[in-house]
N, CA, C and O atoms as a DFTB+ gen file, in Angstrom:
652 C
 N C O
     1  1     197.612      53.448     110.810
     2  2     196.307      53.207     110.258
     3  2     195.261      53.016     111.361
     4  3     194.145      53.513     111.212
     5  1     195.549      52.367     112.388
     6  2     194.618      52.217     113.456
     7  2     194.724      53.445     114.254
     8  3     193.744      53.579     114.987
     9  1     195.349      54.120     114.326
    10  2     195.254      55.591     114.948
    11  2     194.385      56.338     114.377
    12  3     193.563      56.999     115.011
    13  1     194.472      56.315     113.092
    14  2     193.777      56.838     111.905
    15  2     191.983      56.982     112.187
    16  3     191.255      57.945     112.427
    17  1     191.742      55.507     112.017
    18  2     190.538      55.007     112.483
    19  2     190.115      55.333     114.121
    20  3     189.131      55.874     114.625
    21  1     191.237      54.788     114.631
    22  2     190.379      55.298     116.222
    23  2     190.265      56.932     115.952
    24  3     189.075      57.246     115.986
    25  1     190.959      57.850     115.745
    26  2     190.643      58.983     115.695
    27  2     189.239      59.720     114.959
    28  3     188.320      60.422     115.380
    29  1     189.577      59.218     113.799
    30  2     187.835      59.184     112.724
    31  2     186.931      58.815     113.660
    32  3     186.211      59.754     113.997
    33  1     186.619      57.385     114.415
    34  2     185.719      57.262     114.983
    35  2     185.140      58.096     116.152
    36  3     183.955      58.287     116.422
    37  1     186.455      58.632     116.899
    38  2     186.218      59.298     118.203
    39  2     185.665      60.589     118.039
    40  3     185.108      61.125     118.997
    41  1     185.776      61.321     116.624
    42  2     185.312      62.226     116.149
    43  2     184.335      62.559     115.825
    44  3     183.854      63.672     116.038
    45  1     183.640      61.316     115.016
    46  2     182.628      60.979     114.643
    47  2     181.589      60.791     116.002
    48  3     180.556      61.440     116.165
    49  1     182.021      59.939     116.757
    50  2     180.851      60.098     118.208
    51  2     180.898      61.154     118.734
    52  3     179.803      61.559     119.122
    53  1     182.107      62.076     118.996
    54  2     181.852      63.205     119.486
    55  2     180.616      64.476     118.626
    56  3     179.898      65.367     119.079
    57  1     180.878      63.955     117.244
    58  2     180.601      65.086     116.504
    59  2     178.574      64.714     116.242
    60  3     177.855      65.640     115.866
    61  1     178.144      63.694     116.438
    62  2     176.871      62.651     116.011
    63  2     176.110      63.629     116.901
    64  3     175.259      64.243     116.258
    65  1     176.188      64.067     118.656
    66  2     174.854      64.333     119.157
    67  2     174.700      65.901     118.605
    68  3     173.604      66.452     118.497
    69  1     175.867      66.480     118.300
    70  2     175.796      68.172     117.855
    71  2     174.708      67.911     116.563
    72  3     173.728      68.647     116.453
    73  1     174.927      66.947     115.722
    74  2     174.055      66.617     114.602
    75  2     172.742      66.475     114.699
    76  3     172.043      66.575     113.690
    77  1     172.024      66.134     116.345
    78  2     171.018      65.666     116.188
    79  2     170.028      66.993     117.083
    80  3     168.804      67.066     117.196
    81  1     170.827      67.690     117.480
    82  2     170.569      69.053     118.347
    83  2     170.419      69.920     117.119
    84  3     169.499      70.731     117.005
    85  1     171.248      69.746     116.302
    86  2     170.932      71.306     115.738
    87  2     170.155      71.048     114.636
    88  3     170.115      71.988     113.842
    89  1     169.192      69.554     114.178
    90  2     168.334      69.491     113.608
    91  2     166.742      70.001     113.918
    92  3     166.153      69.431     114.836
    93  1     166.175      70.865     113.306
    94  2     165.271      71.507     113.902
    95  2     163.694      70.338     113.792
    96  3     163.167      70.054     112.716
    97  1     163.219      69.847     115.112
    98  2     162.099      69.114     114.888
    99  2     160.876      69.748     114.254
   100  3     160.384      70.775     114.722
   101  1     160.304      69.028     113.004
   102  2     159.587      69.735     112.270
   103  2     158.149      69.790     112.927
   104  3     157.714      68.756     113.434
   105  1     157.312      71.062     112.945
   106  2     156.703      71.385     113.251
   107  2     154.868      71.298     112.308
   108  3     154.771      71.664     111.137
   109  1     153.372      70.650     113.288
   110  2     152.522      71.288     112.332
   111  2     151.564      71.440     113.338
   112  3     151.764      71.827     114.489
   113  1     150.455      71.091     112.795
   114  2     148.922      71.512     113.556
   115  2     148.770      70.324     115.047
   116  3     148.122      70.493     116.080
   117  1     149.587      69.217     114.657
   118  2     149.510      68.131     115.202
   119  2     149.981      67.704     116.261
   120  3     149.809      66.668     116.902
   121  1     150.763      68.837     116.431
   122  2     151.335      69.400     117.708
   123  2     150.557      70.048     119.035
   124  3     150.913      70.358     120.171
   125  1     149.658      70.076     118.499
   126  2     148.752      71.113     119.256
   127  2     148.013      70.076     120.513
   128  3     147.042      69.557     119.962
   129  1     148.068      69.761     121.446
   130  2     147.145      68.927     122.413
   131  2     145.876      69.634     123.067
   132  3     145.839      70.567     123.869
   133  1     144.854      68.907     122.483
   134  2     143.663      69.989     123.312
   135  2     142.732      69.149     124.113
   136  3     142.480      67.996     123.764
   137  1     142.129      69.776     125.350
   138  2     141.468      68.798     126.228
   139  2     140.190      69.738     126.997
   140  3     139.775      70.654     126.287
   141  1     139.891      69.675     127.620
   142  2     138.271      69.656     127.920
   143  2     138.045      69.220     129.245
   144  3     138.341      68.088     129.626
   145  1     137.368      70.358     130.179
   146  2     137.231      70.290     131.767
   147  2     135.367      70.726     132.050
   148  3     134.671      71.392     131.284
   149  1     135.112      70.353     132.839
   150  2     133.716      70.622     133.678
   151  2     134.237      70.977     134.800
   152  3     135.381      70.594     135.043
   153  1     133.568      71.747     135.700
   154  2     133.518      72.212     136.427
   155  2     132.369      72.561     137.098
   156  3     131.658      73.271     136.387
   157  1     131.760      72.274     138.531
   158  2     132.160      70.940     138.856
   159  2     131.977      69.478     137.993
   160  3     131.259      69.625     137.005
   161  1     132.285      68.659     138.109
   162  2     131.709      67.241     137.434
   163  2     130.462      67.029     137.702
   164  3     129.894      66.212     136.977
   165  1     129.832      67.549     138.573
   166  2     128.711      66.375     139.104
   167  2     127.809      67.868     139.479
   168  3     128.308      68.646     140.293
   169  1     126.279      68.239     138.737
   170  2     125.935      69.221     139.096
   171  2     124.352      68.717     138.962
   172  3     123.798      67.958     138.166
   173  1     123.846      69.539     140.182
   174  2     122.164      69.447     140.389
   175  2     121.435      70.095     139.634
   176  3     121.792      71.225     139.300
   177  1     119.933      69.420     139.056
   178  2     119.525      70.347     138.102
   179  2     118.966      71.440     137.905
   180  3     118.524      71.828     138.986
   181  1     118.767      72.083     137.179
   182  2     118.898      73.433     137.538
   183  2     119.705      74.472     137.656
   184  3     119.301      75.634     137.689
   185  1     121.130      74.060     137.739
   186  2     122.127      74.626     137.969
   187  2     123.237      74.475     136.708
   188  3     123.006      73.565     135.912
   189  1     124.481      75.351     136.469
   190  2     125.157      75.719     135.634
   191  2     126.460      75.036     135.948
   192  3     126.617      74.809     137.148
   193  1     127.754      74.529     134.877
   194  2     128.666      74.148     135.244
   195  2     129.323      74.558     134.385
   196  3     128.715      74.533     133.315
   197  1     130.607      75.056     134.300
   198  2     131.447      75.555     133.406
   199  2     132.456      75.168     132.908
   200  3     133.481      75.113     133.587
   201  1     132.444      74.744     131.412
   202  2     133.224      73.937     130.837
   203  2     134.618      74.919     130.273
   204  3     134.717      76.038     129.770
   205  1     135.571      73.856     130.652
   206  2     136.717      74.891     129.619
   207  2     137.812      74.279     129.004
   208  3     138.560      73.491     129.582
   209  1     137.957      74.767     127.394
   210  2     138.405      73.897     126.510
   211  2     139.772      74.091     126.507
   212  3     139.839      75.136     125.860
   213  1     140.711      73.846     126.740
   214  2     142.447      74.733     126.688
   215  2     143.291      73.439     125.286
   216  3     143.283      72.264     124.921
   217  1     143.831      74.632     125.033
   218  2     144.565      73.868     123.342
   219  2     146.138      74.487     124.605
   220  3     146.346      75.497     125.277
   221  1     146.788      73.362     124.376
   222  2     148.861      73.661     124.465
   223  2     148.889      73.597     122.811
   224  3     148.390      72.868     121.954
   225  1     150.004      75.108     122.842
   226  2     150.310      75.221     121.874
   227  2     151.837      75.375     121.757
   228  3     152.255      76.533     121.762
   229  1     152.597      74.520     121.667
   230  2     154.445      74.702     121.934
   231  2     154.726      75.740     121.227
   232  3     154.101      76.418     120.411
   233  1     156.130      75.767     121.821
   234  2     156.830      77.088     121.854
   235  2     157.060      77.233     120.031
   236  3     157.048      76.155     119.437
   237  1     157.249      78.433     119.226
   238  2     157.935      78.026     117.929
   239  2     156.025      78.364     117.167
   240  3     155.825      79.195     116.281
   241  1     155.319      77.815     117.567
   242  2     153.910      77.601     116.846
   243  2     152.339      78.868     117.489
   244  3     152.255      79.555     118.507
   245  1     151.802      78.758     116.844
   246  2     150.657      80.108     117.236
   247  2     149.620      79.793     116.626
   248  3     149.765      79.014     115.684
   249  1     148.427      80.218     116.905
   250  2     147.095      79.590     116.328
   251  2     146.700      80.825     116.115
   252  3     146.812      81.885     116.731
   253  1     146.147      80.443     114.988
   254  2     144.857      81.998     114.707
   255  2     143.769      82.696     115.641
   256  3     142.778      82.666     114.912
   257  1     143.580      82.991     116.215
   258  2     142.405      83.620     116.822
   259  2     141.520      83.575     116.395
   260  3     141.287      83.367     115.204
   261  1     140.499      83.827     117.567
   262  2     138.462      83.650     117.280
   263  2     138.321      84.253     116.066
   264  3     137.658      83.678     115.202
   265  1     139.083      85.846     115.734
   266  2     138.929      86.958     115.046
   267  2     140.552      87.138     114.345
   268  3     141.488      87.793     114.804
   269  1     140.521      86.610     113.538
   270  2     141.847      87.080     112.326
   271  2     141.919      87.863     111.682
   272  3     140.978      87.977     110.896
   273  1     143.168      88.992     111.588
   274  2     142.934      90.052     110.901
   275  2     143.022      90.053     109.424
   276  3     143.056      90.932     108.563
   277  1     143.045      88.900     109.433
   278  2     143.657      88.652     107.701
   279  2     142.310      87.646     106.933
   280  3     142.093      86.434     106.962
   281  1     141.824      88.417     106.493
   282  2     139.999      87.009     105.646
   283  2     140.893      86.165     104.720
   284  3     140.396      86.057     103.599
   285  1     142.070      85.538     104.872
   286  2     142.203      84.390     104.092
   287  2     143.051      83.178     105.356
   288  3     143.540      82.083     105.080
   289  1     142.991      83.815     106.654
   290  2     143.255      82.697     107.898
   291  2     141.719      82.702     108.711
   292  3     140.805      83.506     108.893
   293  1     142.004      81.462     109.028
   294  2     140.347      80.660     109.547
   295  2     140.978      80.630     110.689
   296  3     141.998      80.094     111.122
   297  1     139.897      81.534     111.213
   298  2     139.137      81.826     112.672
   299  2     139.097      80.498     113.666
   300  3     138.329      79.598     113.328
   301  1     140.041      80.291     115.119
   302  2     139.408      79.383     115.855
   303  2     137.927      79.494     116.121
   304  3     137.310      80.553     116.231
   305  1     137.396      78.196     116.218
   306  2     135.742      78.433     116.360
   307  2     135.454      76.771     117.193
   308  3     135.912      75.716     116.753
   309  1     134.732      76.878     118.259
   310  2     134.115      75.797     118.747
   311  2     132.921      75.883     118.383
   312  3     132.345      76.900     117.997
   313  1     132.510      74.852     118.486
   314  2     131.299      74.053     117.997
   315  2     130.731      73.365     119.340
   316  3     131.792      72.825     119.654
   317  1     129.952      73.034     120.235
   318  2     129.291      72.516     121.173
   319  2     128.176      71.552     121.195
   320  3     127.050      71.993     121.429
   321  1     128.320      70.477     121.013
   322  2     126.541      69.819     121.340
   323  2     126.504      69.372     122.791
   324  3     127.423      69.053     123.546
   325  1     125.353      69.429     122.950
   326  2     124.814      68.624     124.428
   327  2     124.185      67.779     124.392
   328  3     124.266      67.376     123.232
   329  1     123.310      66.946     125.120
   330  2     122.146      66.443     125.196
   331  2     121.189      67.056     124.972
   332  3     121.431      68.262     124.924
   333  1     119.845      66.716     124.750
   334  2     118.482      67.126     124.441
   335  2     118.423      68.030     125.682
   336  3     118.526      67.379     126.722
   337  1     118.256      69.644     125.892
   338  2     117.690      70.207     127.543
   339  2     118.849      70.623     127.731
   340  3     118.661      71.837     127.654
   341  1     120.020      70.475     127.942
   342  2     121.182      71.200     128.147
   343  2     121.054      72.267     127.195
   344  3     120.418      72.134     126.150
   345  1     121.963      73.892     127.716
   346  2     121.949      74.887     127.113
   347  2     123.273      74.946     127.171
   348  3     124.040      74.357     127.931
   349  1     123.542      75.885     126.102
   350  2     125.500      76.113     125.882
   351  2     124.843      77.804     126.149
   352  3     123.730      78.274     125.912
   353  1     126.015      78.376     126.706
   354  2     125.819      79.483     127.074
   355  2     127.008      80.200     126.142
   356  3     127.699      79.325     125.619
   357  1     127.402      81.449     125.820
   358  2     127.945      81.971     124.556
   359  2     129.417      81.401     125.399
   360  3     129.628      81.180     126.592
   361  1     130.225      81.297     124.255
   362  2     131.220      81.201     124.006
   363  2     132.539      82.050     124.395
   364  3     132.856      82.954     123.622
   365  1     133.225      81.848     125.394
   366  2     134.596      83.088     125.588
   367  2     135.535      82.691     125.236
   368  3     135.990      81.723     125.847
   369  1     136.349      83.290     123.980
   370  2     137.561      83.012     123.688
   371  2     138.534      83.769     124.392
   372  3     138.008      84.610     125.120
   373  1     139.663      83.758     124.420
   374  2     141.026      84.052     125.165
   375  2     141.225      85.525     124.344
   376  3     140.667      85.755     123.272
   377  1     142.182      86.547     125.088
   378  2     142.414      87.647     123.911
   379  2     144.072      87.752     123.123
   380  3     145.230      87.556     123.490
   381  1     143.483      88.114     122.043
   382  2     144.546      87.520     121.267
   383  2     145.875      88.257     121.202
   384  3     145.858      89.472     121.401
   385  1     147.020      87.645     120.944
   386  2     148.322      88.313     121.026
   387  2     148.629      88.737     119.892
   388  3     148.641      87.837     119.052
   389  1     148.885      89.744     119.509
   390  2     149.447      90.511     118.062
   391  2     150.921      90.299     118.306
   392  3     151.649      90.554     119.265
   393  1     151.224      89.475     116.535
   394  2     152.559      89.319     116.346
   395  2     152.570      89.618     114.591
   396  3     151.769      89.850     113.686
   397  1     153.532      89.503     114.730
   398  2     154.149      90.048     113.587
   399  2     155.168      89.175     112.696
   400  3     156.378      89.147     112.920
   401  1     154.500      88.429     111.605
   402  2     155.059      87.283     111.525
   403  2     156.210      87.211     109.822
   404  3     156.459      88.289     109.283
   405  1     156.579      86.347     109.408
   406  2     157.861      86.383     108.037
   407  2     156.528      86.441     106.770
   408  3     156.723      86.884     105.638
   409  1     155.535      86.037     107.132
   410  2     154.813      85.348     106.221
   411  2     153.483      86.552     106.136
   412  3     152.476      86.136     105.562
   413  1     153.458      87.232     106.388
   414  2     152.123      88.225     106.770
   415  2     153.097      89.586     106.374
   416  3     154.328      89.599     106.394
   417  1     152.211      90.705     106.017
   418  2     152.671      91.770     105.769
   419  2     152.171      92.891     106.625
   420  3     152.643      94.019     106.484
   421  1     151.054      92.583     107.680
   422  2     150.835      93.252     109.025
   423  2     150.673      92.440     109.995
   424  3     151.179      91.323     109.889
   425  1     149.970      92.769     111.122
   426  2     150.294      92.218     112.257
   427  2     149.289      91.056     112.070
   428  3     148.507      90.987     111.122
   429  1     149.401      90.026     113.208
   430  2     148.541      89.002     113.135
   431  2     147.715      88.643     114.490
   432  3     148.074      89.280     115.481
   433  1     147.053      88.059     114.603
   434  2     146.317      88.027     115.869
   435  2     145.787      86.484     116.276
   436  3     144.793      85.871     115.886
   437  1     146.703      86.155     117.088
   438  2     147.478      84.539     117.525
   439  2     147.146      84.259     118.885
   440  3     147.212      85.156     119.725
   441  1     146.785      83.068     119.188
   442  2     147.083      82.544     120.633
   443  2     148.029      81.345     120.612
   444  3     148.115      80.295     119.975
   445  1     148.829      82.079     121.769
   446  2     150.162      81.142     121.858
   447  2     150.237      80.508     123.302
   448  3     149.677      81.203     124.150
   449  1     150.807      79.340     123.767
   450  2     151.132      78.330     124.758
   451  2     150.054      77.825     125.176
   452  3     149.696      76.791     124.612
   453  1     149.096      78.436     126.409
   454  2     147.903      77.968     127.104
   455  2     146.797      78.738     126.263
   456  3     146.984      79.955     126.241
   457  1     145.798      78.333     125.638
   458  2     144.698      79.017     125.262
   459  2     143.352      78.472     125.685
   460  3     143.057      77.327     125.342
   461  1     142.594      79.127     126.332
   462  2     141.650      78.906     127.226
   463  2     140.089      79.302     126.554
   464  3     139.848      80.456     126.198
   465  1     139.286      78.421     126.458
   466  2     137.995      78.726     125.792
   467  2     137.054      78.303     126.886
   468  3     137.110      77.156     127.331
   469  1     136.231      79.148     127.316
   470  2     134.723      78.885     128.099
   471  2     133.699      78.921     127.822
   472  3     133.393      79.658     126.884
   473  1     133.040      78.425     128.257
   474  2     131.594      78.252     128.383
   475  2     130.853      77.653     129.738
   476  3     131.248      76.878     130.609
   477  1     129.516      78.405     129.519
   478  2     128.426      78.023     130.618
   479  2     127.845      76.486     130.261
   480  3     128.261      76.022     129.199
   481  1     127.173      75.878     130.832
   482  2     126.265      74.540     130.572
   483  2     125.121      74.168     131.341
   484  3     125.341      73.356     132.240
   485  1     123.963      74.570     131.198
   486  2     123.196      74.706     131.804
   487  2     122.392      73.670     132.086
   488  3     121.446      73.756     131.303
   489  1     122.228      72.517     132.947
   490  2     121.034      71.744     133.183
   491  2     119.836      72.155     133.633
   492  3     119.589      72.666     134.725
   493  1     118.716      71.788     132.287
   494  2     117.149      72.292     132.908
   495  2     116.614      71.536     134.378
   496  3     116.579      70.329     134.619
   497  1     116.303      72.427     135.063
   498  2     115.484      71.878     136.443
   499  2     114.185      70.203     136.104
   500  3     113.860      69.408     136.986
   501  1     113.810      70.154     134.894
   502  2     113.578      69.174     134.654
   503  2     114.435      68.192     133.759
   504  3     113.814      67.770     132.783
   505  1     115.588      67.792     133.876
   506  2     116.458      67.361     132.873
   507  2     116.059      65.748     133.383
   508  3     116.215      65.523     134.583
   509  1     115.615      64.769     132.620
   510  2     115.387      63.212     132.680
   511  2     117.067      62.695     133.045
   512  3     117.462      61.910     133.907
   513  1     117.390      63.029     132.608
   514  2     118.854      61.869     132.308
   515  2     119.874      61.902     133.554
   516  3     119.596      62.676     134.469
   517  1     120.738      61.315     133.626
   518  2     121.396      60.957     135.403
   519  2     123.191      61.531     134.666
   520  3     124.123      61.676     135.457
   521  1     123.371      61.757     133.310
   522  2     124.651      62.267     133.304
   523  2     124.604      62.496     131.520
   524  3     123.847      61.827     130.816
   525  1     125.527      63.530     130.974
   526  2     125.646      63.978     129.809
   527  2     126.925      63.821     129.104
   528  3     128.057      63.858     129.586
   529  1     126.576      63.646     127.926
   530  2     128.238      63.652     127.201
   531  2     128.065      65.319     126.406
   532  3     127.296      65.673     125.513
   533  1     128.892      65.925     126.997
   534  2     129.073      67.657     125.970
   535  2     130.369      67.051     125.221
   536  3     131.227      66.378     125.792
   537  1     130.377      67.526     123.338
   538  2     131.036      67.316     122.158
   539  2     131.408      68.632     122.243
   540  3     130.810      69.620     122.669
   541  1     132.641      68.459     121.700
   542  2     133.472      69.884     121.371
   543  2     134.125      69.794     119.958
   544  3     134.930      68.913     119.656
   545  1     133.808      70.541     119.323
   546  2     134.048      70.463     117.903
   547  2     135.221      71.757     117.696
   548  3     134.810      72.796     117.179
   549  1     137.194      71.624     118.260
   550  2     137.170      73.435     118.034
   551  2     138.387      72.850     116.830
   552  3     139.152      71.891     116.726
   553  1     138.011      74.110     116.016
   554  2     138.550      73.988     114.031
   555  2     139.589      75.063     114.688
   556  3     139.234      75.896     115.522
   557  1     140.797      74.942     114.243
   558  2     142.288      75.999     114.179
   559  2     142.871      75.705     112.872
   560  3     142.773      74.708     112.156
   561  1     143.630      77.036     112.700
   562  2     144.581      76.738     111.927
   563  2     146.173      77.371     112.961
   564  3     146.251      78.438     113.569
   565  1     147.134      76.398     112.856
   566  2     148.252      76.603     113.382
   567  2     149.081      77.113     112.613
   568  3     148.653      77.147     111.459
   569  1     150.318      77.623     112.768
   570  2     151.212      78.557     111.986
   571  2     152.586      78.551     113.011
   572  3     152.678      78.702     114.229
   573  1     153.681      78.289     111.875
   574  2     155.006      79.080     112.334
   575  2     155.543      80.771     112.113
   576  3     154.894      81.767     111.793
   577  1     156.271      80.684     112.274
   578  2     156.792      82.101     111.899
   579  2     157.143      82.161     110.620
   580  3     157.463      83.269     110.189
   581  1     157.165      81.203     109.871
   582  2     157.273      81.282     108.557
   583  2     156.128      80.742     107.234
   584  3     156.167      80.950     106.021
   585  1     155.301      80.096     107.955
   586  2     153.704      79.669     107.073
   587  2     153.154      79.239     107.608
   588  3     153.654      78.866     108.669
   589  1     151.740      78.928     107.374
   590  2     150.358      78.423     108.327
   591  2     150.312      77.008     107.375
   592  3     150.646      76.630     106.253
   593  1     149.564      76.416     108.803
   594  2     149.170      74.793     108.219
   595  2     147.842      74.659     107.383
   596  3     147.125      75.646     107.222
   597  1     147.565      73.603     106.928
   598  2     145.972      73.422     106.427
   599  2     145.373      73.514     108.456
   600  3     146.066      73.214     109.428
   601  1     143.991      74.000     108.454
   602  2     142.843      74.012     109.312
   603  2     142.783      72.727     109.933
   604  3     143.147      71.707     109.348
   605  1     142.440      72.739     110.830
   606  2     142.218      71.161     111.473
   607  2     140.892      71.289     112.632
   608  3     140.517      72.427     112.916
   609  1     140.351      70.347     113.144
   610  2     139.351      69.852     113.316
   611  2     139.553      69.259     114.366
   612  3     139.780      68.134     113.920
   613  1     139.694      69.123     116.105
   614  2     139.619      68.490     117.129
   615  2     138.441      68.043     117.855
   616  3     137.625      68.851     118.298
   617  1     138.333      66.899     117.979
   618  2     137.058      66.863     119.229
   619  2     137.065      66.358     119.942
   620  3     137.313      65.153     119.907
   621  1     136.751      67.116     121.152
   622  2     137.032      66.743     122.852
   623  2     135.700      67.011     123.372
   624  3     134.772      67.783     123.131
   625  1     136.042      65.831     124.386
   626  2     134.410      64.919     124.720
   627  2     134.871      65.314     126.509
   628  3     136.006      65.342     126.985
   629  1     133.523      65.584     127.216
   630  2     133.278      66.449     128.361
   631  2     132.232      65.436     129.120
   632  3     131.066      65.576     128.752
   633  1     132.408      64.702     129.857
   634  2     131.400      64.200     130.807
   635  2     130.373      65.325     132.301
   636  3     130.781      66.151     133.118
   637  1     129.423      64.936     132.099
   638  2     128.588      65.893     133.006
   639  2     127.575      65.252     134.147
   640  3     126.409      65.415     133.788
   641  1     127.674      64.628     135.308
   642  2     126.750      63.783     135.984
   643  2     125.947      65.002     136.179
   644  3     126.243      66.177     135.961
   645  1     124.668      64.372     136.723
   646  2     123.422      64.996     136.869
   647  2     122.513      64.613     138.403
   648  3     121.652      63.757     138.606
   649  1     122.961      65.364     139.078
   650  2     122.356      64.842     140.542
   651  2     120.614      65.254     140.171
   652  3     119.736      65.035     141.006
């Protein structure tokens, strides 16, 4: 009987981490980490600094693109405010990867791992203020290979000194 048991048990620990490996960690939008750079930090006025927004997107997951080929998936889209006198200069999204997914019946048009969004930021030669907060407003919808999430809504905040 105690053989019995030590054996059950030894089985049982051996058999517990295979259990926890081959559970697949569930996946959503929330996964997604996005953050927000200037370049340089500290710019004289008059002059331009270039902000850039990058979303990680793990392996397994894919975001819609600026431009979706499908009108019932929502378009990544940033949103920008500045201060009063700051200019946002147009918008560059990343180019998108065509895949081909369980859930779609043609191809799809995704950015996957590093996705990189730019922009210009322009301080007017008369700008009052000694430093800026730039708002980033960027809306995705994320997706597996087997269905897309509800849309989501991030905002990442950009500091700007002002010599």
């Amino acid at each position: 009987m105690i053989k019995i048991n030590r054996i059950l048990s030894l089985a049982l620990i051996l058999l517990m981490p295979a259990a926890f490996y081959s559970t697949p960690v569930p996946q959503s939008s929330s996964d997604i980490h996005v953050s927000g750079s200037l370049a340089p930090d500290k710019v004289k006025k008059g002059r331009v600094a270039r902000a850039t927004v990058v979303m990680d997107i793990p392996s397994g997951l894919h975001v819609q693109s600026s431009k979706p080929l499908d009108k019932f998936l929502v378009a990544t889209k940033l949103d920008v405010e500045t201060p009063s006198g700051m200019k946002v200069g147009p918008i560059s999204y990343p180019r998108a990867v065509m895949r081909k997914l369980k859930f779609s019946k043609g191809m799809v048009a995704v950015y996957e791992g590093k996705a990189m969004i730019r922009f210009n930021v322009t301080v007017p030669a008369g700008y009052s203020g000694g430093s800026g907060d730039i708002k980033g407003k960027l809306r995705f919808q994320a997706c597996n290979d087997d269905a897309c999430f509800p849309p989501l809504t991030r905002e990442v905040k950009m500091w700007l000194n002002v010599e």
